[in-house]
Structure formats: structure tokens, C-alpha cells
KETIDO-290874 format. One record per residue (C-alpha): residue in three letters; x, y, z. Coordinates in steps of 0.25 Angstrom, whole numbers, padded with zeros to 4 digits, always signed. Layout:
N
alaXYZ ...
REM end
This chain:
468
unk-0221-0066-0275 unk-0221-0073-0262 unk-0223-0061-0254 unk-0234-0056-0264 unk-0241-0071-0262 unk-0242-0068-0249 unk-0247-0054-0248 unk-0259-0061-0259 unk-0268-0066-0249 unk-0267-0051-0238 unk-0269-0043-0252 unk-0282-0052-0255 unk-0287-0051-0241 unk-0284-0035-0242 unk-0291-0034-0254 unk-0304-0043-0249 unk-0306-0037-0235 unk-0315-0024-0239 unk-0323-0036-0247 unk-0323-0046-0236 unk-0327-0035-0225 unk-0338-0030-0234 unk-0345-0044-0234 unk-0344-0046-0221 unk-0351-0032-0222 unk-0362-0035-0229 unk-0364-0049-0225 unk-0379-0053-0219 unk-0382-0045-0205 unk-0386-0059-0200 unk-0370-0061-0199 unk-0367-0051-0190 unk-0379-0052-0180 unk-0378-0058-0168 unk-0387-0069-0162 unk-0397-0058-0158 unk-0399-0053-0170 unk-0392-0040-0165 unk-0375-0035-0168 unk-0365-0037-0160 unk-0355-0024-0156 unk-0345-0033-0162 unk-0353-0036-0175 unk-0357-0022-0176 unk-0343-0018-0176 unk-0339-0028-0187 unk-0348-0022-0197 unk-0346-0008-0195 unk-0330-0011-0198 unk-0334-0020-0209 unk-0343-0011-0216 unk-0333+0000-0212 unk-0321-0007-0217 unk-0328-0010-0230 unk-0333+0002-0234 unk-0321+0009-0230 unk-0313+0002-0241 unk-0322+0006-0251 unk-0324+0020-0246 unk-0308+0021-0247 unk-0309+0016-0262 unk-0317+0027-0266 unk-0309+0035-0257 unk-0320+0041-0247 unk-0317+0044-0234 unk-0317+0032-0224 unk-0328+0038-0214 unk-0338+0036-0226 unk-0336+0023-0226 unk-0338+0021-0210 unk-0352+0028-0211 unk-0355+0022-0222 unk-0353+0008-0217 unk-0362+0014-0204 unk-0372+0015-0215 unk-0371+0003-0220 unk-0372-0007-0208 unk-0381+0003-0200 unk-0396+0003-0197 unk-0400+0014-0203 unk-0396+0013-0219 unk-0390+0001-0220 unk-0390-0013-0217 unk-0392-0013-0203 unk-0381-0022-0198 unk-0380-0015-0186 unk-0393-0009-0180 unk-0387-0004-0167 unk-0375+0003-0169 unk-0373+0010-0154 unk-0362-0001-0150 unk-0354+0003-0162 unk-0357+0017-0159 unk-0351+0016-0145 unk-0340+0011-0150 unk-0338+0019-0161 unk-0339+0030-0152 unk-0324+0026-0149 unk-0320+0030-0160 unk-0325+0042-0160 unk-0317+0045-0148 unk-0306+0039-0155 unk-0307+0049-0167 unk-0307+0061-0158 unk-0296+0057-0150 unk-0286+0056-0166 unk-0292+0066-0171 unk-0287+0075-0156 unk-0272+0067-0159 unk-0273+0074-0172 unk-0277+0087-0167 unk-0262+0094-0162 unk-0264+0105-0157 unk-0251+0112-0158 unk-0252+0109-0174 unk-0264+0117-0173 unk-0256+0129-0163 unk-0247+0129-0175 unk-0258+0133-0186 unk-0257+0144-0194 unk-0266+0156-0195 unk-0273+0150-0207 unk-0276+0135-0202 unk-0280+0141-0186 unk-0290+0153-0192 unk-0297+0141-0201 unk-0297+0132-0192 unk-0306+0142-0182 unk-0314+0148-0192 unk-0318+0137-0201 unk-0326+0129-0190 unk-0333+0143-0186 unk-0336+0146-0199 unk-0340+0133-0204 unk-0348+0131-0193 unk-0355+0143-0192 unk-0360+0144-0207 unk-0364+0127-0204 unk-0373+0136-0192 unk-0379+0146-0203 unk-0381+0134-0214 unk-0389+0125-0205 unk-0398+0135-0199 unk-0400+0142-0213 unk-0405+0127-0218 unk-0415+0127-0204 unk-0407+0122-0192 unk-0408+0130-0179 unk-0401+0131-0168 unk-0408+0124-0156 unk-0409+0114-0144 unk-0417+0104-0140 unk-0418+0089-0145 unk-0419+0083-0158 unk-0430+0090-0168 unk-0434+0090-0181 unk-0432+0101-0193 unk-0433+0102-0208 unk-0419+0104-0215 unk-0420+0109-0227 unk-0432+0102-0228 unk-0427+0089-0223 unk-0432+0085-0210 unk-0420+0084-0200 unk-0420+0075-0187 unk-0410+0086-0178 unk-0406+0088-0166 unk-0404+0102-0159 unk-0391+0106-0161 unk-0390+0100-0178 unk-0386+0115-0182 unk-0373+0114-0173 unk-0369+0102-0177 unk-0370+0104-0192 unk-0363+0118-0191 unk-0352+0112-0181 unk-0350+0097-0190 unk-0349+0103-0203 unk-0338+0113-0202 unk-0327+0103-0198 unk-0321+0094-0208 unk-0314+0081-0209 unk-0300+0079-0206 unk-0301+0064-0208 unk-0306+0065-0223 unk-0298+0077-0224 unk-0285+0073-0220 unk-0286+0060-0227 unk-0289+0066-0240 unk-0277+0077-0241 unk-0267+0065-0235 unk-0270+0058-0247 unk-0267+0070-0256 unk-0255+0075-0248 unk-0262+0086-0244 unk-0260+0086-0229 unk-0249+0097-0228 unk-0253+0106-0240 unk-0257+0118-0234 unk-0272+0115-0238 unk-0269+0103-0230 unk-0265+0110-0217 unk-0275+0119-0214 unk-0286+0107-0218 unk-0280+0101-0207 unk-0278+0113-0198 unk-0294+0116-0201 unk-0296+0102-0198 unk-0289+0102-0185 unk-0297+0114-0180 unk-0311+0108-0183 unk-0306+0097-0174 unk-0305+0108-0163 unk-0319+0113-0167 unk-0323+0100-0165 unk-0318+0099-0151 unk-0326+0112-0148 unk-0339+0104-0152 unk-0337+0093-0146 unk-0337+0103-0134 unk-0350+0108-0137 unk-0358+0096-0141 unk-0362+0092-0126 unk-0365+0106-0122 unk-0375+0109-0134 unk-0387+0103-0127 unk-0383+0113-0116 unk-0377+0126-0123 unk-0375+0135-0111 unk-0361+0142-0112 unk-0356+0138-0096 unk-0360+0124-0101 unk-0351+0125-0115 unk-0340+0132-0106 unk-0340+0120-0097 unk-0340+0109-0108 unk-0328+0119-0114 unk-0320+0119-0102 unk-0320+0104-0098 unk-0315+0101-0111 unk-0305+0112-0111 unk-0302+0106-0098 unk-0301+0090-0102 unk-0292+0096-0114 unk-0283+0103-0105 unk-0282+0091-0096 unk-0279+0081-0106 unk-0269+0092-0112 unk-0262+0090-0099 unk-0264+0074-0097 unk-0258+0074-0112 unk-0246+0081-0108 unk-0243+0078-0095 unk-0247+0064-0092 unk-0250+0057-0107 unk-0238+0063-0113 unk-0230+0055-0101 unk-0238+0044-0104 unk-0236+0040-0119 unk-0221+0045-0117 unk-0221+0031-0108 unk-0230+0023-0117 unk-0224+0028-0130 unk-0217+0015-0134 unk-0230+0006-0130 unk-0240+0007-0142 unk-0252+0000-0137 unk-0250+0009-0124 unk-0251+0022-0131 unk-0262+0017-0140 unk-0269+0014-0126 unk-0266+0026-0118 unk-0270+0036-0131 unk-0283+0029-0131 unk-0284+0031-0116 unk-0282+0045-0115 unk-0291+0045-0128 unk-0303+0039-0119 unk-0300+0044-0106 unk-0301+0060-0112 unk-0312+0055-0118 unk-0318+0049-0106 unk-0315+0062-0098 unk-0323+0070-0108 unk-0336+0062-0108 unk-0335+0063-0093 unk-0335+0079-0094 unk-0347+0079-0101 unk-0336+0081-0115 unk-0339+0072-0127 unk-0329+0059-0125 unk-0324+0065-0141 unk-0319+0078-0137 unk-0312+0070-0126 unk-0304+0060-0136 unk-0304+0073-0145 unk-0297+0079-0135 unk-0287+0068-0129 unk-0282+0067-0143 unk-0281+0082-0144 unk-0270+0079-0131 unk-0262+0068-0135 unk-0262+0076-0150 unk-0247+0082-0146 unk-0240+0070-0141 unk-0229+0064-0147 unk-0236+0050-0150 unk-0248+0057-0156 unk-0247+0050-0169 unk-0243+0038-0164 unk-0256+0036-0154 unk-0264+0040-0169 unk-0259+0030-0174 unk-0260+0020-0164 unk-0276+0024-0163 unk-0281+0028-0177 unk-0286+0012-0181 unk-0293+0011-0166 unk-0300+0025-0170 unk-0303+0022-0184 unk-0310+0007-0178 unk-0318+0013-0170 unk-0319+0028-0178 unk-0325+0017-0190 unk-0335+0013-0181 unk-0341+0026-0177 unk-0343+0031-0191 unk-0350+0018-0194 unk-0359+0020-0182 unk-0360+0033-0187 unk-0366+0028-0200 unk-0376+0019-0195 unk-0383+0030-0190 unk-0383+0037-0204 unk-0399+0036-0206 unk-0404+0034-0220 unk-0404+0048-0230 unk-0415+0042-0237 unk-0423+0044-0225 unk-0420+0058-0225 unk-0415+0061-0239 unk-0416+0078-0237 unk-0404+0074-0227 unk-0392+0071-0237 unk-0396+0083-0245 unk-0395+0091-0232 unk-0381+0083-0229 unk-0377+0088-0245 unk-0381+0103-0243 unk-0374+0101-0229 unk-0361+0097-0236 unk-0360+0106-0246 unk-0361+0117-0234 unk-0350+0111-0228 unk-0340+0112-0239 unk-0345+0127-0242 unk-0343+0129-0228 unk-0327+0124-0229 unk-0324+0135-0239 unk-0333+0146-0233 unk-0324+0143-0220 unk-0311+0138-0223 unk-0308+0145-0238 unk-0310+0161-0233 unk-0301+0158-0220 unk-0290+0152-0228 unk-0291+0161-0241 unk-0291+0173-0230 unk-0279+0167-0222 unk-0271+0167-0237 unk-0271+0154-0239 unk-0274+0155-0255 unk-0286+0148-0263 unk-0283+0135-0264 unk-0278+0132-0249 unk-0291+0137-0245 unk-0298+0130-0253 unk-0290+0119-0251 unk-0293+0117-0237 unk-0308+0121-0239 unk-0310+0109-0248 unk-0303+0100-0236 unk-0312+0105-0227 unk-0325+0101-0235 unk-0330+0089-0227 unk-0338+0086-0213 unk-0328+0080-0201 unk-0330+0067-0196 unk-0329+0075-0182 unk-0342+0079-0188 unk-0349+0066-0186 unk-0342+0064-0172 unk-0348+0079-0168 unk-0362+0073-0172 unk-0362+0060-0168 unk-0357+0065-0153 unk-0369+0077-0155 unk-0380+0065-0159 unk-0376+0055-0146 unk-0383+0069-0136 unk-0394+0066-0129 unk-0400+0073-0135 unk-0393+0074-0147 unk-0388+0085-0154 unk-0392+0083-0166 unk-0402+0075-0174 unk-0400+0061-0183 unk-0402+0069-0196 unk-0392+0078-0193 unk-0381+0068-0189 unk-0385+0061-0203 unk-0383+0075-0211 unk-0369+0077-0204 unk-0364+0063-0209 unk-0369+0065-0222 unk-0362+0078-0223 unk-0351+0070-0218 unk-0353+0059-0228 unk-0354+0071-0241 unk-0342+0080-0237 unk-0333+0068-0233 unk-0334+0063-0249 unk-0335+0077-0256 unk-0321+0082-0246 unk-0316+0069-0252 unk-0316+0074-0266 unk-0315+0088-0263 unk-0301+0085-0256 unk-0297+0076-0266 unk-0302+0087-0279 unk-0296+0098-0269 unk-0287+0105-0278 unk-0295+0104-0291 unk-0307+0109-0281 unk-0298+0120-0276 unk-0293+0124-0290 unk-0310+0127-0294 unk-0313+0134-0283 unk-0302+0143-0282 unk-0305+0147-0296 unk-0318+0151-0290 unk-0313+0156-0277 unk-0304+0167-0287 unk-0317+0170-0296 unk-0323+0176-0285 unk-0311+0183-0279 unk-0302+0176-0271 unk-0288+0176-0275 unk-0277+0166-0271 unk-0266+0172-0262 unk-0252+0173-0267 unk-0241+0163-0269 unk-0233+0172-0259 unk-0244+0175-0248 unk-0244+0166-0235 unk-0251+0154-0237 unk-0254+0155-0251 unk-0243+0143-0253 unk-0241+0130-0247 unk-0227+0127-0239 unk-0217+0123-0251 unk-0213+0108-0249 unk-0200+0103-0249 unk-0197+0092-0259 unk-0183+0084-0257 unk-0179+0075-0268 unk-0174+0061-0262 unk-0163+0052-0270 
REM end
């Protein structure tokens, strides 16, 4: 009882906090301006956490994903839709852009590449193909629906009859940005229903792991597009084939030497991590490579060492403060759909696509690889979703001078983001049930499921051991 009394008050504190830190929220704009009128970097920040932090608890009682709430906070405090609490949001943007680095350089630890090496026919022949495919039927969509390949600066076109601010390279962006999905949502959602090492579950990841390479293809292109001339491509290609190579070596010759000494000191291997991280980083940006591919790429070095997971886990709360911050940014700069209402209908069509396109890709490749019915629908239904390496693609391709793209299409991509992110919520969590319906209409129309006795057809039997 005594123990229980004393717990009381932390449980109270607990349970008022998401209340307490919405008040503080919504408290009077007067309270957070400084003496000029203006916000501070400091007060800027606080709000965007506040506002982050509250609406990520409700976002995690209705179970959405956490990114929702981030850009919805954006939203909120933002100058464009909501209350305006901070009108200037490039301070925050700077610093967000931390986290951004940050985010590529986990989602590199993350990536091991002898896992990958180790892949079987099935999970490498998807991997490849499923970007190509995806992305080229994203290529035949948009221009069917007006878009056209073209240079130049920004212009302006009808969509559908909706009049779109864009940029000159809109059709690339939308092919490339909708044909890799989530690994964030999607990891999360089969963790909680123990689905990670199912066979569904394994190749969802493998696919997943092979869009992040695709991704690190297009970061590779994105200074070059103002300028596509192929010695160009082939230079911008070899220097980062060059600083991977490098770091390779620096990761296995010197960094390796270097942790085996500091192994025992925490903060110093939390420091050193996040040195390499920026100095591959650096080292990019001063070859004329995007500073993303360079953490993507640093993480991608260090993603074999022994003390992998332990460096993850030493910086995943630094990333996610700063990660939190850059989807905030990111939704200040959400403009208003009622401005453009034509817009959200184009970002539903757009969705709609995406999903088609994950069964148009992924489905045939698998059921041809005789993987069966239900694991290939299976994975096709985890795919259903835009990446947040989606929005990281877009906002690096809006910061050209000039930029690649136009305001209206950054807005269509996030809302496409936003849609997909809490359909594939429900999709995942209904997969089976889901899976169960369309494979009554996949064998209507001819497919059959491959027999119990035919490779791949079954998952690997478990071992169960009965304790006590």
C-alpha cells in the first residue's frame, strides 16, 4: 500500500501530461512571442514539440501512425492553415534538416548488406523489378492524366482540370515517390501482429530493403536533373561509387580499430557514430552529392559492425527529436486544400493508383516465383503505402534553385502520404480477411494456389518446446 502511495502522484502526472502539454499548446500566442512581437528559435521549437507531443498521444490512441500526428501538428501551429504561431519556420527547418540526416544515416545501419547477399531468388527478383515496374506504369499514369516530360522552371498546367503550380520535372518525381513504400508503418504494424518472420513478412522486408537502394540511386540523380547529360550522370555515379568505396575501406580499416578501443566507453561511441555520420555527410555536399545520400551512405558502412545495434540505440531518441522536427516543418508548409480543393481529389485518384500498382507489380512476380496466393497477396497489401523517403526525396527536390518541382505537387505527394499511411493501417491490420476476398477473386478468374508440396507454397514449420 505504501509502495502503491507513492507511485500515486508519477501515475497522475503520467496520466495529465498529454493534457498539461495541450494547454500550453493552445495557450494565447501572446505567451510565446518575444518582446518584438517575433518567436524565438527556442519558442519555436517548444511549440513544435508541444503540439507534436500532444497530438501524438491521441494519434496513438486511435492508433494512426505517429508521422500523422507530426504533420498534423505542422498544420496546426503553421502559417498557412492553422493558427499561425510561428510565421517563419526556416530556423526550425534548419534544424530539422538534422534529422533528416539522422534518419538516413539509421535507416543505412538498418540496411546489411550481406542479409541482402543472402536473399533468395524470390525476395532479389522483387526487389528489382517492383521499383521498375512501379515506377514505369507511375510514368504512363501521369502523362496519360497531362503531365509531360520537360525542363525549364516552374510553370503552370491543368490536371485533370485542376490548375497545378509545377515544376519541370513533376512527372519524375511522382513516377519515382510512389512506387517505394513504408518501412516505418510497415514494420511497426506486422511487429505488433507477430508477423515479422512469416514468410509474408520476409519478403515485405526484403522488398523494403530494396527500395531503400533504389532510393539511393535517386538521390544520385536529383542534382544532375537540371543538367541530364550522361558523362555528367557518369561523374555524379562515380563519385559516389567512389565515397562508398572509401568509407567501405575507412569502416574496415580504421573505424573498425576505432570502436574496438572505445567499446566500453558509451558516450564516446554515441560521439564517434555521429561523427562519422556528419563528416560522410560533409564529404558529400563537398562533391557536389546530396549531404543525405552521404549519412545514407555512412550508415550503409558501419551497418556490419559488431556494435551495430548498440550505436541504434544509443541514437534513435536524438534522430526521432529532431526527425519530429522536420515533419513538423514539413507540415507548416502544407498550404490550404480549400484553396485548391480539385487537389485532394487528385491525391485520392493518385492513391488509389498506388495500391493498384502494388498488386500489378509485386502479386504477378511473386505468384510466378511459386510463392502461392495468399503470400503474394500478403506482401502486396503491406506494400500499399507512399514511404516517408518519399517526402525526404521531395523536400531535397523543392530546396533546387530552381526547384524541381512545384508547391502543388509537394502538397499532392503529402496528401498521398497522409491517405495511403491510414488506409495501409487498416489494410495490414484486415490483411488476412482481405487476402481471404481477393483470393476468391484471384481463382474466379483462373489463378490457382500452388501445392502444399511445391517450393515456397508453405512457411518454414516452427518448433514449439513445452517448458515446465
Amino acid at each position: 500500500m505504501q509502495l502503491s502511495q507513492k507511485l500515486y502522484p508519477a501515475v497522475v502526472i503520467h496520466r495529465l501530461f498529454p493534457l498539461f502539454g495541450a494547454a500550453i499548446v493552445f495557450w494565447p500566442q501572446g505567451a510565446w512571442a518575444a518582446e518584438d512581437g517575433g518567436h524565438t528559435l527556442l519558442s519555436g521549437i517548444s511549440i513544435s514539440i508541444l503540439a507534436a507531443t500532444a497530438l501524438a498521444y491521441l494519434a496513438t490512441r486511435l492508433k494512426q501512425p505517429l508521422i500523422l500526428a507530426y504533420l498534423a501538428a505542422g498544420v496546426i501551429i503553421g502559417p498557412k492553415i492553422g493558427f499561425g504561431w510561428i510565421q517563419n519556420q526556416q530556423d526550425i527547418e534548419i534544424i530539422a534538416e538534422i534529422g533528416l540526416i539522422l534518419l538516413l544515416f539509421m535507416i543505412g545501419l538498418e540496411l546489411n548488406l550481406k542479409k541482402i547477399r543472402e536473399a533468395g531468388k524470390s525476395l532479389v527478383i522483387t526487389g528489382i523489378w517492383q521499383f521498375i515496374l512501379c515506377a514505369a506504369m507511375g510514368l504512363g499514369f501521369f502523362w496519360l492524366l497531362g503531365l509531360t516530360l520537360s525542363g525549364g522552371g516552374e510553370r503552370s498546367y491543368d490536371l485533370l482540370g485542376v490548375r497545378i503550380q509545377g515544376g519541370p520535372y513533376d512527372l519524375w518525381y511522382l513516377a519515382a515517390c510512389l512506387a517505394i513504400s513504408s518501412t516505418t508503418i510497415v514494420v511497426k504494424l506486422l511487429y505488433e501482429k507477430f508477423e515479422l518472420d512469416t514468410l509474408a513478412g520476409r519478403l515485405t522486408l526484403g522488398v523494403l530493403i530494396f527500395q531503400d537502394l533504389w532510393a539511393i540511386v535517386l538521390l544520385g540523380l536529383q542534382p544532375n536533373l537540371a543538367n541530364p547529360r550522361i558523362l555528367i550522370i557518369l561523374w555524379s555515379f562515380l563519385k559516389g561509387a567512389g565515397l562508398v568505396a572509401l568509407s567501405l575501406l575507412l569502416s574496415k580499416y580504421a573505424l573498425g580499430f576505432i570502436f574496438r578501443q572505445i567499446a566500453k566507453l558509451p558516450e564516446l561511441v554515441l560521439v564517434a557514430s555521429l561523427g562519422w555520420c556528419f563528416l560522410v555527410a560533409g564529404t558529400a555536399g563537398y562533391l557536389g552529392l546530396s549531404m543525405e545520400m552521404g549519412a545514407l551512405i555512412a550508415g550503409v558502412a558501419m551497418s556490419t559492425f559488431p556494435y551495430n545495434f548498440d550505436i541504434i540505440g544509443k541514437i534513435i531518441n536524438i534522430r526521432d527529436f529532431f526527425i519530429t522536427l522536420f515533419f513538423v516543418a514539413l507540415g507548416m508548409v502544407i498550404p490550404n486544400p480549400l484553396h485548391n480543393p480539385g487537389l485532394m481529389g487528385i491525391a485520392a485518384i493518385s492513391a488509389l493508383f498506388l495500391v493498384a500498382t502494388r498488386f500489378l507489380s509485386v502479386f504477378p512476380i511473386l505468384y510466378g516465383l511459386q510463392n502461392g496466393l495468399r503470400v503474394s497477396l500478403l506482401t502486396s497489401i503491406n506494400l500499399s503505402q507512399l514511404s516517408e523517403f518519399a517526402l525526404v526525396i521531395t523536400v531535397i527536390g523543392s530546396r533546387f534553385q530552381p526547384a524541381h518541382i512545384g508547391p502543388d505537387i509537394m502538397t499532392l505527394i503529402v496528401f498521398v502520404f497522409v491517405i495511403t499511411s491510414i488506409s495501409s493501417t487498416y489494410m495490414i491490420k484486415f490483411s488476412h480477411p482481405l487476402q481471404g476476398f481477393l483470393s476468391r477473386g484471384a481463382r474466379r478468374l483462373g489463378f490457382r494456389d500452388i501445392a502444399p508440396e511445391a517450393p515456397g507454397a508453405a512457411e518454414r514449420p516452427r518448433e514449439i518446446a513445452l517448458l515446465g
